[in-house]
N, CA, C and O atoms as a GROMACS GRO file, in nm:
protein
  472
    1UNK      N    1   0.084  -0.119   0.000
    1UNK     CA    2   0.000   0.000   0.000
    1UNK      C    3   0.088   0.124   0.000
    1UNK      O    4   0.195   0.129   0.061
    2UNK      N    5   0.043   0.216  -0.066
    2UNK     CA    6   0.106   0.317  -0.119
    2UNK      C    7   0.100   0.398   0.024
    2UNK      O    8  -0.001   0.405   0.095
    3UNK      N    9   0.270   0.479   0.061
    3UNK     CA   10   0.281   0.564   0.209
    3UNK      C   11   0.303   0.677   0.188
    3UNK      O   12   0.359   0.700   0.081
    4UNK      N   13   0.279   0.762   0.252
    4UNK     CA   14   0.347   0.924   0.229
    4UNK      C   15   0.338   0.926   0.438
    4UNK      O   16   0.242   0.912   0.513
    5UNK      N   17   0.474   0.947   0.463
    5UNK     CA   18   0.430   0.958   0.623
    5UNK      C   19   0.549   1.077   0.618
    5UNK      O   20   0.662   1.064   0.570
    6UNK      N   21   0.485   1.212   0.692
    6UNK     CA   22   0.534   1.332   0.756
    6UNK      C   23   0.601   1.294   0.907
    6UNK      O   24   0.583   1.225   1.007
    7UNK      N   25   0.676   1.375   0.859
    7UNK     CA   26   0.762   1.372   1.031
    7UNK      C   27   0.805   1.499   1.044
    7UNK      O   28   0.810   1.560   0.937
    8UNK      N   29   0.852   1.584   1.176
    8UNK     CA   30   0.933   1.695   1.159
    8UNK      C   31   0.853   1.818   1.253
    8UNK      O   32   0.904   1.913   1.312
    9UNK      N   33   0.699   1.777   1.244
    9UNK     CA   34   0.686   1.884   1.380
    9UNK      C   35   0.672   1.895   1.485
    9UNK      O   36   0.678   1.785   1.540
   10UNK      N   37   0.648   2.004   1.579
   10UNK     CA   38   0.642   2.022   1.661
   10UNK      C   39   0.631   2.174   1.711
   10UNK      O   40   0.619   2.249   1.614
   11UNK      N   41   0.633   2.245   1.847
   11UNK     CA   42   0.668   2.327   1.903
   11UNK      C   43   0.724   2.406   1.906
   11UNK      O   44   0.767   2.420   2.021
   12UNK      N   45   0.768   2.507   1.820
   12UNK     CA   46   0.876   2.605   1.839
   12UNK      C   47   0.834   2.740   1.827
   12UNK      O   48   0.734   2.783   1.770
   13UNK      N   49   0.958   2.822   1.913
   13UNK     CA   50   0.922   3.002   1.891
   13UNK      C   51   0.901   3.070   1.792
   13UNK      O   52   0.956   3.026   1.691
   14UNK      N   53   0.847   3.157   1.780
   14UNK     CA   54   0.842   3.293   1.679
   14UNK      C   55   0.960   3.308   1.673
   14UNK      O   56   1.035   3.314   1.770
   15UNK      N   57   1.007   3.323   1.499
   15UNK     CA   58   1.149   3.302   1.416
   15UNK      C   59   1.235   3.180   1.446
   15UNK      O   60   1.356   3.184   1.426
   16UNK      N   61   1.179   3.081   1.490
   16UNK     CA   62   1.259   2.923   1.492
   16UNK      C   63   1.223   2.889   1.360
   16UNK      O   64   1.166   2.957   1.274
   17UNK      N   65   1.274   2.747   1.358
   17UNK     CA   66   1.297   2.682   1.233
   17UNK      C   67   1.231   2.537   1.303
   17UNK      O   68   1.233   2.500   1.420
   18UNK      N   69   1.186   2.488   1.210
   18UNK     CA   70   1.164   2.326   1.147
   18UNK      C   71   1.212   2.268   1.020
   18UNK      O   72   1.227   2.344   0.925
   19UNK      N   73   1.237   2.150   1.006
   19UNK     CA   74   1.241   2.050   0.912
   19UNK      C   75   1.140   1.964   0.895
   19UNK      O   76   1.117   1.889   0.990
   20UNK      N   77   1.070   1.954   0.796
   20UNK     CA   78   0.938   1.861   0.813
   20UNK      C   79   0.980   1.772   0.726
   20UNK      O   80   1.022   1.842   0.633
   21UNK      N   81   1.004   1.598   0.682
   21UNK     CA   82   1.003   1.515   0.629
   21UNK      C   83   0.894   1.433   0.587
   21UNK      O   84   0.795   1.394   0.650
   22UNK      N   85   0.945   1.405   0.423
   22UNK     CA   86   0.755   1.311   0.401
   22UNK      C   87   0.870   1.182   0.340
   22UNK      O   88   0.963   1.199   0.262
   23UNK      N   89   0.827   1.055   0.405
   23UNK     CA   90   0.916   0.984   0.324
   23UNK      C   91   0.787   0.901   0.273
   23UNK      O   92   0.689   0.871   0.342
   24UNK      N   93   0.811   0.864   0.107
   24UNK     CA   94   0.733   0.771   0.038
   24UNK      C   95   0.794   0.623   0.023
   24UNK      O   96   0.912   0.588   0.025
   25UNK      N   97   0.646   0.524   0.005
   25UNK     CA   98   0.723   0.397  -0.011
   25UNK      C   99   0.567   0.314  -0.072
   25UNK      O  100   0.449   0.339  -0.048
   26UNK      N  101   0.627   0.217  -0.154
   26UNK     CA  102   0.508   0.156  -0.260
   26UNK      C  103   0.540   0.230  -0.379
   26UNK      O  104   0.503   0.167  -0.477
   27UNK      N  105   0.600   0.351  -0.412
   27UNK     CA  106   0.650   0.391  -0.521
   27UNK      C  107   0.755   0.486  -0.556
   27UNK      O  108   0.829   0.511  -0.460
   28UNK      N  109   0.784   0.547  -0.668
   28UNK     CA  110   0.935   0.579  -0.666
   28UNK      C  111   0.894   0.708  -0.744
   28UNK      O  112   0.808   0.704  -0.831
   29UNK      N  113   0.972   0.844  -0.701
   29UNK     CA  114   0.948   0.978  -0.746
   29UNK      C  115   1.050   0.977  -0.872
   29UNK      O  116   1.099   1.082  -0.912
   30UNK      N  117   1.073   0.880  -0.919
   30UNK     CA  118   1.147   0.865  -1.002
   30UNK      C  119   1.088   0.811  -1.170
   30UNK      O  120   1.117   0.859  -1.280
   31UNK      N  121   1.008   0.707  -1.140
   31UNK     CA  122   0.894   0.614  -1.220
   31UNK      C  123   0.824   0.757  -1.327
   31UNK      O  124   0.829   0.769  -1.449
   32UNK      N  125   0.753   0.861  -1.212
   32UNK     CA  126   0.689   0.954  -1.321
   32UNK      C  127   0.734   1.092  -1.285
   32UNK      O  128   0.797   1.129  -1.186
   33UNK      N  129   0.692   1.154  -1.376
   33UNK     CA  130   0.719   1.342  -1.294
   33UNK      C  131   0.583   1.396  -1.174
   33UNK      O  132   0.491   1.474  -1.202
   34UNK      N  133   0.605   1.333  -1.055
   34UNK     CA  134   0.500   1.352  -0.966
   34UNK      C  135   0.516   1.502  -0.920
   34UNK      O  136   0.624   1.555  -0.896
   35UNK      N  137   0.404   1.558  -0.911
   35UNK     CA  138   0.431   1.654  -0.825
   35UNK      C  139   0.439   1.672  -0.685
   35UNK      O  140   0.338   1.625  -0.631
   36UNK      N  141   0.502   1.711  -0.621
   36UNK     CA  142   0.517   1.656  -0.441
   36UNK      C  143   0.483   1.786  -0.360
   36UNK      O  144   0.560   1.878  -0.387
   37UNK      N  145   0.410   1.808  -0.291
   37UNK     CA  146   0.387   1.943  -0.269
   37UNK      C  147   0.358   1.946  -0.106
   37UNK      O  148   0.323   1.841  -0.052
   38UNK      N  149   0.371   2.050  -0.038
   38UNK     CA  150   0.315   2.060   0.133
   38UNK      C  151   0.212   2.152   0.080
   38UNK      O  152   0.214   2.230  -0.016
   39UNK      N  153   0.077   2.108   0.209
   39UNK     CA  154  -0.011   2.198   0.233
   39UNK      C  155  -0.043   2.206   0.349
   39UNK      O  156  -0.016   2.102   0.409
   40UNK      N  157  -0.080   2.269   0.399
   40UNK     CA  158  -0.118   2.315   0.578
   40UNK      C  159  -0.226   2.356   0.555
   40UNK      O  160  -0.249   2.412   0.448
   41UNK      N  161  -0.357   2.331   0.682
   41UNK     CA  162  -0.466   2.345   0.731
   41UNK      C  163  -0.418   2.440   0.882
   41UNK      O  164  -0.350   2.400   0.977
   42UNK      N  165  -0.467   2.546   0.866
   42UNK     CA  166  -0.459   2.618   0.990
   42UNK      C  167  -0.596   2.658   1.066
   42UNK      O  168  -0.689   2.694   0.994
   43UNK      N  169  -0.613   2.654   1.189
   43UNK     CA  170  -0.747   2.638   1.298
   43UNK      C  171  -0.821   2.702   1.237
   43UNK      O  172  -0.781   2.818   1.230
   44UNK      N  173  -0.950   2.679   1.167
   44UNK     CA  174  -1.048   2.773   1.112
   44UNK      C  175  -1.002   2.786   0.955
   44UNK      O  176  -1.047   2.889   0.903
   45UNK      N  177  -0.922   2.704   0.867
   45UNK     CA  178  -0.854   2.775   0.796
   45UNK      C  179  -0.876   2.675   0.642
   45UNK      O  180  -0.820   2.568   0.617
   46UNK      N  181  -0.943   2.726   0.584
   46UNK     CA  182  -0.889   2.603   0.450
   46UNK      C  183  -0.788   2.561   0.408
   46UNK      O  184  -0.710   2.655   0.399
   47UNK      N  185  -0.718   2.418   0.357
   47UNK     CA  186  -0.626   2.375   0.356
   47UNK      C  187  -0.552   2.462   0.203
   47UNK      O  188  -0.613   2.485   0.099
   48UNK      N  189  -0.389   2.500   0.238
   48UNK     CA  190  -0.364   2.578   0.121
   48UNK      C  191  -0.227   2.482   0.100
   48UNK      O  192  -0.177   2.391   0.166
   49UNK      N  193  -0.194   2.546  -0.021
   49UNK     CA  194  -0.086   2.482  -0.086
   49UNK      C  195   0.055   2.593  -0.045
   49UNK      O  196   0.064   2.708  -0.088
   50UNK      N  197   0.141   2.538   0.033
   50UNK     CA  198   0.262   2.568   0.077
   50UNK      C  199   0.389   2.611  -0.017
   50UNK      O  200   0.425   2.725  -0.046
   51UNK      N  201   0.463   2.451  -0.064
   51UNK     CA  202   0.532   2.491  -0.173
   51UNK      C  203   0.503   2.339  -0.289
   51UNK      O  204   0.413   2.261  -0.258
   52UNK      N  205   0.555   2.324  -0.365
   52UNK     CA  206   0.555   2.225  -0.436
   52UNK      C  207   0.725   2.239  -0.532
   52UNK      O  208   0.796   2.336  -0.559
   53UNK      N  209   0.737   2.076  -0.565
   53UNK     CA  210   0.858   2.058  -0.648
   53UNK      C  211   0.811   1.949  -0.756
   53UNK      O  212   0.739   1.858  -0.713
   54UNK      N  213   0.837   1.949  -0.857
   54UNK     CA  214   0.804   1.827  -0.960
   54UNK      C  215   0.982   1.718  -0.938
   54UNK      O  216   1.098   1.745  -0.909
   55UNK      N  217   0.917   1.612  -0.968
   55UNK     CA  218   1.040   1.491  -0.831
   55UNK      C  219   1.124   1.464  -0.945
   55UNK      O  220   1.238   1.432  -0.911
   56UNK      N  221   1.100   1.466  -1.092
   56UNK     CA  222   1.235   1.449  -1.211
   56UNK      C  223   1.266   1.584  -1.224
   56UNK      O  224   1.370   1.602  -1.160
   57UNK      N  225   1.217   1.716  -1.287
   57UNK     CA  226   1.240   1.800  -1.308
   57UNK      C  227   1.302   1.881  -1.236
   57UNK      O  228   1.422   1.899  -1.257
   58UNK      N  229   1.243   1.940  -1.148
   58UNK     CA  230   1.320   1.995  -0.982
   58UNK      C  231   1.219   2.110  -1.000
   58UNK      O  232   1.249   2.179  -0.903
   59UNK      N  233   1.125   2.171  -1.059
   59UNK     CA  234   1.071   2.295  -1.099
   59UNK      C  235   0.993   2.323  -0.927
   59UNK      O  236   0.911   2.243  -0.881
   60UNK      N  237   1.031   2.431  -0.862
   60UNK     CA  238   1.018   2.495  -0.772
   60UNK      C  239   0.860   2.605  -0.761
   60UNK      O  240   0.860   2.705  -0.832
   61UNK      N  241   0.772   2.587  -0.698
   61UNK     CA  242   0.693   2.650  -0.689
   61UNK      C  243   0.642   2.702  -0.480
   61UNK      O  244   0.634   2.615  -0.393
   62UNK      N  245   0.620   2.828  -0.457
   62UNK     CA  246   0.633   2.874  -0.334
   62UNK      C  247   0.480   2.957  -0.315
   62UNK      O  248   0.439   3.030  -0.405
   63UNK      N  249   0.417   2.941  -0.208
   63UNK     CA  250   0.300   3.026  -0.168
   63UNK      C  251   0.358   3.176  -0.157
   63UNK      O  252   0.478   3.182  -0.132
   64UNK      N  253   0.286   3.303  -0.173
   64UNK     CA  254   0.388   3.431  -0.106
   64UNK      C  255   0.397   3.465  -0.015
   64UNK      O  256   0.462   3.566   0.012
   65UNK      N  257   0.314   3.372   0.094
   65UNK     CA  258   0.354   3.351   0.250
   65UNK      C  259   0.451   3.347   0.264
   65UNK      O  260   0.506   3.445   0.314
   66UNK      N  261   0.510   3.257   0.236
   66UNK     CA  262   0.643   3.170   0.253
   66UNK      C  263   0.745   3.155   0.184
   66UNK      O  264   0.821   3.058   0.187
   67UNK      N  265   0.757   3.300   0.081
   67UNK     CA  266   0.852   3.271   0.002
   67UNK      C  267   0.962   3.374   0.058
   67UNK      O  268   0.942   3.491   0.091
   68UNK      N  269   1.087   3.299   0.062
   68UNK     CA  270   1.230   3.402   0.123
   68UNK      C  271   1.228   3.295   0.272
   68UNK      O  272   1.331   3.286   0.340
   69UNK      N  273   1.115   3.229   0.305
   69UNK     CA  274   1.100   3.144   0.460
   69UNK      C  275   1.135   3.036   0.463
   69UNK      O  276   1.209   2.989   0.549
   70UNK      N  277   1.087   2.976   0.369
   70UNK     CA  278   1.057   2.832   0.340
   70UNK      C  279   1.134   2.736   0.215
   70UNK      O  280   1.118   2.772   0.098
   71UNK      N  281   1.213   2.622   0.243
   71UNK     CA  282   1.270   2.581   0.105
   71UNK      C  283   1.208   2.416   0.101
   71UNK      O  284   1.210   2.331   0.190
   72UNK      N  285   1.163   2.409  -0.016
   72UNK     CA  286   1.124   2.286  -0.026
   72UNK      C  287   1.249   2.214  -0.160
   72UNK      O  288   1.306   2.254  -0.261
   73UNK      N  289   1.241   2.084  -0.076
   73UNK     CA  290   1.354   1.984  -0.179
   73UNK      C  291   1.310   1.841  -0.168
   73UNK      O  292   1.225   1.795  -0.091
   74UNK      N  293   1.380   1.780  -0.256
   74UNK     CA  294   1.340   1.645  -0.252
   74UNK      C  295   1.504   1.580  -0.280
   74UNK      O  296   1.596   1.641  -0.335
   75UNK      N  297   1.511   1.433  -0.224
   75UNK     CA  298   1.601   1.340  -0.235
   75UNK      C  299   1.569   1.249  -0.318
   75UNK      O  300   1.485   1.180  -0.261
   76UNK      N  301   1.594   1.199  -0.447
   76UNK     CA  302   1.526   1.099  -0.536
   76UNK      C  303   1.555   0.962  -0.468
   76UNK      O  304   1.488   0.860  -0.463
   77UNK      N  305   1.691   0.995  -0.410
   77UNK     CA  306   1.771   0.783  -0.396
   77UNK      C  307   1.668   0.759  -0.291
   77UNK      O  308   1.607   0.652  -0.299
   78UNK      N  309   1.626   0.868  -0.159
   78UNK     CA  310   1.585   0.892  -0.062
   78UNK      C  311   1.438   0.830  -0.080
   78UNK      O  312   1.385   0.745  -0.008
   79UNK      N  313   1.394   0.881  -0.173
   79UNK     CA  314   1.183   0.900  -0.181
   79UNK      C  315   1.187   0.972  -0.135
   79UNK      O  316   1.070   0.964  -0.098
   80UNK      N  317   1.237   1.099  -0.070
   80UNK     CA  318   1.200   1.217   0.018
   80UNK      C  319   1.166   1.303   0.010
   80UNK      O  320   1.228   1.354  -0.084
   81UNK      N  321   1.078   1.391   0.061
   81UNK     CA  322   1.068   1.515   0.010
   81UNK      C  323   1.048   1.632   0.140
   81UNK      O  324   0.952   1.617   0.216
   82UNK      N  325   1.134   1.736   0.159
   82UNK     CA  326   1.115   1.808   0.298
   82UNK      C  327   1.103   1.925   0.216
   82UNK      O  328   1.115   1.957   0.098
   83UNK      N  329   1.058   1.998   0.386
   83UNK     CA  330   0.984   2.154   0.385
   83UNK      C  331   1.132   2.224   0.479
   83UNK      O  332   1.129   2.198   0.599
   84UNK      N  333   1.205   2.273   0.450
   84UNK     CA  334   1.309   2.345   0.572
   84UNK      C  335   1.232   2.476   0.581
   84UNK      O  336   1.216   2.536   0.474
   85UNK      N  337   1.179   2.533   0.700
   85UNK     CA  338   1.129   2.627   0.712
   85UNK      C  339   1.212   2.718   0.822
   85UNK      O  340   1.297   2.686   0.906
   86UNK      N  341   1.172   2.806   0.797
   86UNK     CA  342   1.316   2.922   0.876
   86UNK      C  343   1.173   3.046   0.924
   86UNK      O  344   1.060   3.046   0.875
   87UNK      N  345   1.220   3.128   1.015
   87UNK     CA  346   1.154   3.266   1.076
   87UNK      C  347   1.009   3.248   1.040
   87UNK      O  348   0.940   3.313   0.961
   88UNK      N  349   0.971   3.116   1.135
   88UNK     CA  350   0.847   3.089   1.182
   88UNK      C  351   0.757   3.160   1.238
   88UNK      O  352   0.778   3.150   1.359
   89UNK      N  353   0.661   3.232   1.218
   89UNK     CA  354   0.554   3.288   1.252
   89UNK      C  355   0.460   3.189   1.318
   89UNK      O  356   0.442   3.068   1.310
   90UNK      N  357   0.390   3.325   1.410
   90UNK     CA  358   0.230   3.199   1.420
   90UNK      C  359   0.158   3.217   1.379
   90UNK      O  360   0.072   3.222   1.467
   91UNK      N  361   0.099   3.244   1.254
   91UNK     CA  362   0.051   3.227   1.186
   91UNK      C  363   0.104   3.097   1.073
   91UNK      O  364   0.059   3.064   0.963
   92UNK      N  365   0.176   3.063   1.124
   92UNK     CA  366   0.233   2.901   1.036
   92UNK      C  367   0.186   2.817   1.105
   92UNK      O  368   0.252   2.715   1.087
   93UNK      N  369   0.110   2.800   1.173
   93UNK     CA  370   0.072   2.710   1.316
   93UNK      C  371  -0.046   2.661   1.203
   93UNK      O  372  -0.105   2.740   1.129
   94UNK      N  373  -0.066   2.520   1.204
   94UNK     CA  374  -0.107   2.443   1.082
   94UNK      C  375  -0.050   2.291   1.117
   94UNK      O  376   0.054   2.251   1.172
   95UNK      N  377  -0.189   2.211   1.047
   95UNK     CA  378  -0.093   2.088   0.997
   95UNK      C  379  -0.054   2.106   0.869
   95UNK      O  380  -0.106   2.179   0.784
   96UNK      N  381   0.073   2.011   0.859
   96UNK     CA  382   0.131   2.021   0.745
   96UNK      C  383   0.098   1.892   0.676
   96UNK      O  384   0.117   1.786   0.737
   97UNK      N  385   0.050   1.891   0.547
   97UNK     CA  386   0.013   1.763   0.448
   97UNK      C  387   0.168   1.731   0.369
   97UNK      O  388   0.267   1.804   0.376
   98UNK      N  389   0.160   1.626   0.309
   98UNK     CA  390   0.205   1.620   0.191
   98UNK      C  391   0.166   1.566   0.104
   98UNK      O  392   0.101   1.463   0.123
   99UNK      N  393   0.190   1.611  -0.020
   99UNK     CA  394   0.098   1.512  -0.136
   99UNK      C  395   0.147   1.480  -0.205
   99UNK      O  396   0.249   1.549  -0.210
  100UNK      N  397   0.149   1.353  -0.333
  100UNK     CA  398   0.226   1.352  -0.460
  100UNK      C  399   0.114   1.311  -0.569
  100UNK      O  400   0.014   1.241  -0.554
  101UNK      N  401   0.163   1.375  -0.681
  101UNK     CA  402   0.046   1.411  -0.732
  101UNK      C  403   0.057   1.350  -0.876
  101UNK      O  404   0.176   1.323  -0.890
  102UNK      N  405   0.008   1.326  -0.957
  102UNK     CA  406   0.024   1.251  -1.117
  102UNK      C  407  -0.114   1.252  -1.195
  102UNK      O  408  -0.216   1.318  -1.177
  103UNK      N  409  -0.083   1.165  -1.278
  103UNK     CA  410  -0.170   1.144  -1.402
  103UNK      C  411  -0.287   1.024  -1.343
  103UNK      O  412  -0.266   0.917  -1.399
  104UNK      N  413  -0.385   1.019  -1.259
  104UNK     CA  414  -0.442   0.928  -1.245
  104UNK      C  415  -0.396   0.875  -1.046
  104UNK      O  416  -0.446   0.775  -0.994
  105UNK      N  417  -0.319   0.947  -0.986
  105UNK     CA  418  -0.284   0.920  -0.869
  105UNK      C  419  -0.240   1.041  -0.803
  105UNK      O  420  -0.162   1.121  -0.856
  106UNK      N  421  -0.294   1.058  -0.673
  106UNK     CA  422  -0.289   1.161  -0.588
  106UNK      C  423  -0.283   1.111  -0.443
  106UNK      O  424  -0.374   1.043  -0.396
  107UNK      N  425  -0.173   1.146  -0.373
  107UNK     CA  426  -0.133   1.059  -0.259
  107UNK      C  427  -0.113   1.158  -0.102
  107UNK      O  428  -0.038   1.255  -0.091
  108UNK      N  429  -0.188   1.110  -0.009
  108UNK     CA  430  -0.171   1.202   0.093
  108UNK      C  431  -0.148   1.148   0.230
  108UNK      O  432  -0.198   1.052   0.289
  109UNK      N  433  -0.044   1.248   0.270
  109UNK     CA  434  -0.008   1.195   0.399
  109UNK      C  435  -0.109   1.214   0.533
  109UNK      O  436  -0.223   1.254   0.509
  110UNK      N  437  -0.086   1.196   0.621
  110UNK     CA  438  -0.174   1.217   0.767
  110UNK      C  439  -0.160   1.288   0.812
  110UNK      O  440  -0.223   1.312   0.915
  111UNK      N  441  -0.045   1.388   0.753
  111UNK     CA  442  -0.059   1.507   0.864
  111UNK      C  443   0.064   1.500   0.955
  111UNK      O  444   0.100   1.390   0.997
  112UNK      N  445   0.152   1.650   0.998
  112UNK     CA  446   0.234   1.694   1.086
  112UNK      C  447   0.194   1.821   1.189
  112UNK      O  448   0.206   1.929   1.131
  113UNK      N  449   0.163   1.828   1.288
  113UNK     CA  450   0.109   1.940   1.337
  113UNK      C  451   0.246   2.015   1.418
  113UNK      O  452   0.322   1.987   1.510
  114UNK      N  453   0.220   2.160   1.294
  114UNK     CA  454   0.327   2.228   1.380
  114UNK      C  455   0.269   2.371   1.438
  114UNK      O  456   0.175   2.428   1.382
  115UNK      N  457   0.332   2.422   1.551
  115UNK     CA  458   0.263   2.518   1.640
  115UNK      C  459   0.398   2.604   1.665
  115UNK      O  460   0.504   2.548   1.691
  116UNK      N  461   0.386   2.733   1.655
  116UNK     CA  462   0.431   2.843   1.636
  116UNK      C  463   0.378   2.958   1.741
  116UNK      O  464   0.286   3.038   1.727
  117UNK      N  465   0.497   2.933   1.888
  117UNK     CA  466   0.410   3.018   2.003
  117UNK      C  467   0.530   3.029   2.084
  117UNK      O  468   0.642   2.980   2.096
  118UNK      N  469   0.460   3.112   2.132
  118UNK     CA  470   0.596   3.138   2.279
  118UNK      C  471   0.567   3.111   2.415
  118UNK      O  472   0.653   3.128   2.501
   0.00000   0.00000   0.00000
């Protein structure tokens, strides 16, 4: 069965940093040009799209929340795909999704809940 499992949050201050990790398994970001993307749901908040990377290509796409904040990358040998996020607000306080995305398949993780407080 196809996995996408997040790891990486937690707790931290106004202007800390996280690393959020999605590691995949049942398939390979390699096979097609998936798109791999974070989205966060914040309290009251519709779920939005964070950043995204296409997993052969490398093509970089950023919310304007989070752009200059946030770097998204992927590891191919890995299956991986992380969010390095830098000068955390709370207003980033959200779960974080991940998804991978294709022609006929769309894959989602369970969720990372990260909180942004002092």
């Amino acid at each position: 069965q196809v996995q996408l499992v997040e790891s990486g949050g937690g707790l931290v201050q106004p202007g800390g940093s996280l690393r959020l990790s999605c590691a995949a398994s049942r398939f390979s970001f390699s096979t097609y040009n998936y798109v791999l993307s974070w989205y966060r749901q914040g309290p009251g908040k519709e779920r939005e799209l964070v950043a995204s990377i296409t997993s052969i290509g490398g093509s970089i796409n950023y919310a304007d929340s989070v752009k200059g904040r946030f770097t998204i990358s992927r590891d191919k040998t890995k299956n991986t795909v992380y969010l390095q996020m830098n000068g955390l607000k709370p207003e980033d306080t959200a779960v974080y999704y991940c998804n991978a995305k294709t022609i006929g398949v769309d894959f989602w993780g369970q969720g990372t809940q990260v909180t942004v407080s002092s």
